[in-house]
N, C-alpha and C positions, 0 to 999 in steps of 0.2 A: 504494500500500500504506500509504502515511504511516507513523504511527508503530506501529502494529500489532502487526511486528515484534519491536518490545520487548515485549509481550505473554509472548513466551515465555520470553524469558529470565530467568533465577534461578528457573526451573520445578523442579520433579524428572519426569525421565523412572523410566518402572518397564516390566521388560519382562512383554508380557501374556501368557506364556506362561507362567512360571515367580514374576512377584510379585516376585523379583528389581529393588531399587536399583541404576539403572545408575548415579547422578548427579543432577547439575544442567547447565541450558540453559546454556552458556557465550557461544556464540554462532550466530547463525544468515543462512544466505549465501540469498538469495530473487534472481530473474529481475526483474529493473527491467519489463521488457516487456509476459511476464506475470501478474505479480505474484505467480508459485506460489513456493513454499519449496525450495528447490534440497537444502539439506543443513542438520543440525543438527551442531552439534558439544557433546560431549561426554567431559568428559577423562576421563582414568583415574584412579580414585585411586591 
């Protein structure tokens, strides 16, 4: 995956339903093996 990963972080997530600011990418957990994105995290404000 390299560095990639950091790609997302300090993103803004927006939900696509409603346009709705959920935040910023805080951090994010990926599978070493297969390289997919496991979970995003997202605090609350």
């Amino acid at each position: 995956m390299g560095g990639k990963g950091l790609d997302f972080k300090h993103k803004e997530v927006v939900n696509i339903k409603d346009g709705r600011r959920l935040g910023f990418v805080q951090d994010v957990t990926a599978d070493l093996e297969t390289g997919m994105i496991t979970s995003i995290i997202v605090p609350r404000k």
